[in-house]
C-alpha positions as CSV (number, residue, x, y, z in Angstrom):
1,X,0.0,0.0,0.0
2,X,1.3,3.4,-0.7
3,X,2.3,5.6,2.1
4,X,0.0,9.0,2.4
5,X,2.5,11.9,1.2
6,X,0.7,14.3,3.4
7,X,1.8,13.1,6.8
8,X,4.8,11.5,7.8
9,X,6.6,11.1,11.8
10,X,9.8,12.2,12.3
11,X,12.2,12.1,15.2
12,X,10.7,13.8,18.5
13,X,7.2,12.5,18.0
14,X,6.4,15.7,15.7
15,X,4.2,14.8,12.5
16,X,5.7,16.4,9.6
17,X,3.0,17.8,6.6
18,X,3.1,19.6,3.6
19,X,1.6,22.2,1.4
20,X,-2.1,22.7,2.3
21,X,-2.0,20.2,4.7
22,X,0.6,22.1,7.2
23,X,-0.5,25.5,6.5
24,X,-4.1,24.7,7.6
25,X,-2.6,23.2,10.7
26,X,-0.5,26.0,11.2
27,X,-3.3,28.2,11.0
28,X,-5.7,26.6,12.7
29,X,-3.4,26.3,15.7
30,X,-2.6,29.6,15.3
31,X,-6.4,30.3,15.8
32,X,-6.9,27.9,18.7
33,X,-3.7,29.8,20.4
34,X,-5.3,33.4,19.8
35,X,-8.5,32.3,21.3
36,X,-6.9,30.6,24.3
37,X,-3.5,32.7,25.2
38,X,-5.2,36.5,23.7
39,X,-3.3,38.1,21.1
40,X,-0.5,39.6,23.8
41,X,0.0,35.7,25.1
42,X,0.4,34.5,21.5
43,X,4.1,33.0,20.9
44,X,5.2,31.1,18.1
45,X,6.7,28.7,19.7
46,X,3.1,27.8,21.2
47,X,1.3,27.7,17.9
48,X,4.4,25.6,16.6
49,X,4.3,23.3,19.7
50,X,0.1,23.2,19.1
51,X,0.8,22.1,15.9
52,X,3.7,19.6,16.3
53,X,6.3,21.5,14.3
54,X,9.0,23.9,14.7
55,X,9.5,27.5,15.1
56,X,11.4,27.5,11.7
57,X,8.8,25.7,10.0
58,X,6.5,29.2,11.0
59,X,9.2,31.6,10.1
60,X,9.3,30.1,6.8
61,X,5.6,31.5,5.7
62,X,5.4,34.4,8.2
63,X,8.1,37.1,9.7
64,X,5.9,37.6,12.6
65,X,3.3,37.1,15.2
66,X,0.9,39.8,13.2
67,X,1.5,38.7,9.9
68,X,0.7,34.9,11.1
69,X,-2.6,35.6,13.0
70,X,-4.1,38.0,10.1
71,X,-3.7,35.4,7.9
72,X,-5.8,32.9,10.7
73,X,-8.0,35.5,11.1
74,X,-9.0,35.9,7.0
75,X,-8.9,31.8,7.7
76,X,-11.3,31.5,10.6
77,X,-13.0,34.8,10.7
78,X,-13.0,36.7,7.6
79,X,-14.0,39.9,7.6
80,X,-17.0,39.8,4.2
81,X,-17.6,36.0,4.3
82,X,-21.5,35.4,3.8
83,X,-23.4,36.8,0.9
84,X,-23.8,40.7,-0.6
85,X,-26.4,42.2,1.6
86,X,-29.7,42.7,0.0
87,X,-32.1,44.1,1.8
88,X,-34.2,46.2,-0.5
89,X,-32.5,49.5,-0.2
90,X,-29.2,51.1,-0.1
91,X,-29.0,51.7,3.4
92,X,-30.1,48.6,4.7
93,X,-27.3,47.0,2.6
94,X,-24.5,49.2,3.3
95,X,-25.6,49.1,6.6
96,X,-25.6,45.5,7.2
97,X,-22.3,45.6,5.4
98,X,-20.6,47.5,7.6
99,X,-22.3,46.2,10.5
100,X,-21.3,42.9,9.9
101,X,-17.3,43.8,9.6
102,X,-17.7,45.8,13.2
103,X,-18.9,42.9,14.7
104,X,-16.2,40.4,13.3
105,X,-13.8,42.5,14.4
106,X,-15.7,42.9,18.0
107,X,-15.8,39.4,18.4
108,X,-12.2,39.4,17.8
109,X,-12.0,41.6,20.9
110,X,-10.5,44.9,21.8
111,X,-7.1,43.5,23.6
112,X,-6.5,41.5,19.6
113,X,-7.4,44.5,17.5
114,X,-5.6,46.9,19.7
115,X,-2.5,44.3,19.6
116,X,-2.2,43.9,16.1
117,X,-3.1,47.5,15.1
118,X,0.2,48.3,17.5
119,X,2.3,45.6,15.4
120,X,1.5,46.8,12.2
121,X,1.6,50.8,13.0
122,X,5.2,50.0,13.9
123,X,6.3,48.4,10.5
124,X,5.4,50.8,7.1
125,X,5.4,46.7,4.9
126,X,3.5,44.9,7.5
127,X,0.8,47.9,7.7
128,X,0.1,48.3,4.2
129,X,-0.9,43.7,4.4
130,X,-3.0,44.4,7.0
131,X,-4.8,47.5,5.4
132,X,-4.6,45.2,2.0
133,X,-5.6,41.8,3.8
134,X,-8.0,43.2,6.7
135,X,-9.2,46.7,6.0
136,X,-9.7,46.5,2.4
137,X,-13.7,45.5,2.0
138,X,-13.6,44.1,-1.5
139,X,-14.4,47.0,-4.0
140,X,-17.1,43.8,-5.8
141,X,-19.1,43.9,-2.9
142,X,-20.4,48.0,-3.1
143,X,-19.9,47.4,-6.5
144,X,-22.6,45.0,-6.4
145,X,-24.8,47.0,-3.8
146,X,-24.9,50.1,-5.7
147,X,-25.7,48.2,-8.9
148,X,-28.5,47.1,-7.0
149,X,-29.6,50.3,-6.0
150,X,-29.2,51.9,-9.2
151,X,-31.4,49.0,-10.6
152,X,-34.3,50.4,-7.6
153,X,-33.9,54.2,-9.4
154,X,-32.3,55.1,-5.7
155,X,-29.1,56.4,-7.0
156,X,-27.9,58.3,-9.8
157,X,-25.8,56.3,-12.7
158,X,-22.7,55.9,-13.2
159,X,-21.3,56.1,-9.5
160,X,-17.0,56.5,-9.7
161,X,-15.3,54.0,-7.5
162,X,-13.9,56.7,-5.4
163,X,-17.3,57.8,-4.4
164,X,-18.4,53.9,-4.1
165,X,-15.6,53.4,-1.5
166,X,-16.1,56.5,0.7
167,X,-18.9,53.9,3.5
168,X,-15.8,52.3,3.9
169,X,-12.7,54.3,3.5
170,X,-14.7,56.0,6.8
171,X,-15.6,53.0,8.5
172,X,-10.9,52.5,8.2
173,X,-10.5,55.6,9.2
174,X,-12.5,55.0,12.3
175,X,-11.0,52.2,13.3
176,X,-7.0,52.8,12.5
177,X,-8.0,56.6,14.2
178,X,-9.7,54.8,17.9
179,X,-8.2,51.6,17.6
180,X,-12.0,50.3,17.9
181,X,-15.1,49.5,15.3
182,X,-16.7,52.1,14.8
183,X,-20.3,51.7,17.2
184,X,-23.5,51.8,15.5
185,X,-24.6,55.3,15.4
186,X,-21.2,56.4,13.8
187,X,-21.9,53.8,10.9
188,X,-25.6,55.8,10.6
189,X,-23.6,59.2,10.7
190,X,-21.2,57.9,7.9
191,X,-24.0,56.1,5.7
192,X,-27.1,58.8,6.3
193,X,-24.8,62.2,6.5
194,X,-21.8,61.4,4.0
195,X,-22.6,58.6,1.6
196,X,-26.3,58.9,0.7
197,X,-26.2,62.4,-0.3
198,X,-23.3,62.0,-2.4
199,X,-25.0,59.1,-4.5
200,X,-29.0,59.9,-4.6
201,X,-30.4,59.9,-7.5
């Protein structure tokens, strides 16, 4: 019979994987670590000892702590998973939108955002992944709401990107600024005092 390539034991009772098979378990430890030790108790020497590998093996796919547990994060917690909001009008879609993002990233707690947001503010390369790999909501997805929209007669045609991004360029700006999602009544100040008049038909 031939022996599974994926998984293999090797001196020091370690299993030894490869390709999708250790990164998932890399991750996935990573995740289990975060929710157990917090973000500021997070080593990676404990997510490579969760996961029965080495320190080196981490090292080799990520430079640090951050850059590991954003990637678990977009793993286990990603930010737009789920489908386009459709609600039946702008609002209510934007709205859910970035109400949903707030409260992924309030699950995630205060002490994890906070931790990672100090990480990345302190390296120019590692801050423009997390803005890329975190903060960016997918340009599709208001694409897709204001097609919508524009479909209802609520908007006038031929909205610019620039425009279409301002809901969430905001909502970053909030959080990178307090270090905390923004609550629910500045999402309704950014959506009802900024966004809607800019894009009514």
């Amino acid at each position: 019979m031939a022996r599974a390539p994926e998984r293999q034991r090797h001196s020091g009772g370690k299993t030894r994987r490869r390709g999708a098979a250790l990164e998932e378990a890399l991750l996935d430890a990573a995740w289990d670590e975060l929710q157990e030790a917090g973000y500021a108790g997070l080593t990676m020497e404990a997510v490579a000892d969760r996961a029965g590998t080495s320190r080196a093996v981490l090292y080799r796919r990520w430079r640090s702590r951050a850059e590991l547990v954003i990637v678990a994060m977009r793993r286990h917690r990603p930010m737009l998973s789920g489908e386009v909001p459709d609600t039946g009008s702008l609002r209510g879609d934007v709205l859910a939108l970035l109400t949903r993002v707030s409260d992924r990233l309030t699950e995630l707690g205060p002490e994890t955002v906070y931790g990672i947001l100090g990480d990345y503010f302190a390296d120019t390369e590692l801050f423009s992944a997390f803005q890329e790999q975190v903060l960016h909501i997918g340009a599709g997805v208001m694409a897709t709401i204001l097609k919508h929209a524009e479909e209802r007669g609520e908007v006038r045609p031929g909205i610019s990107p620039r425009v279409a991004s301002v809901p969430t360029d905001l909502f970053r700006h909030e959080l990178l600024i307090r270090r905390t999602p923004p609550t629910s009544r500045v999402i309704a100040e950014i959506i009802d005092d900024v966004f809607l008049p800019l894009v009514r038909a």
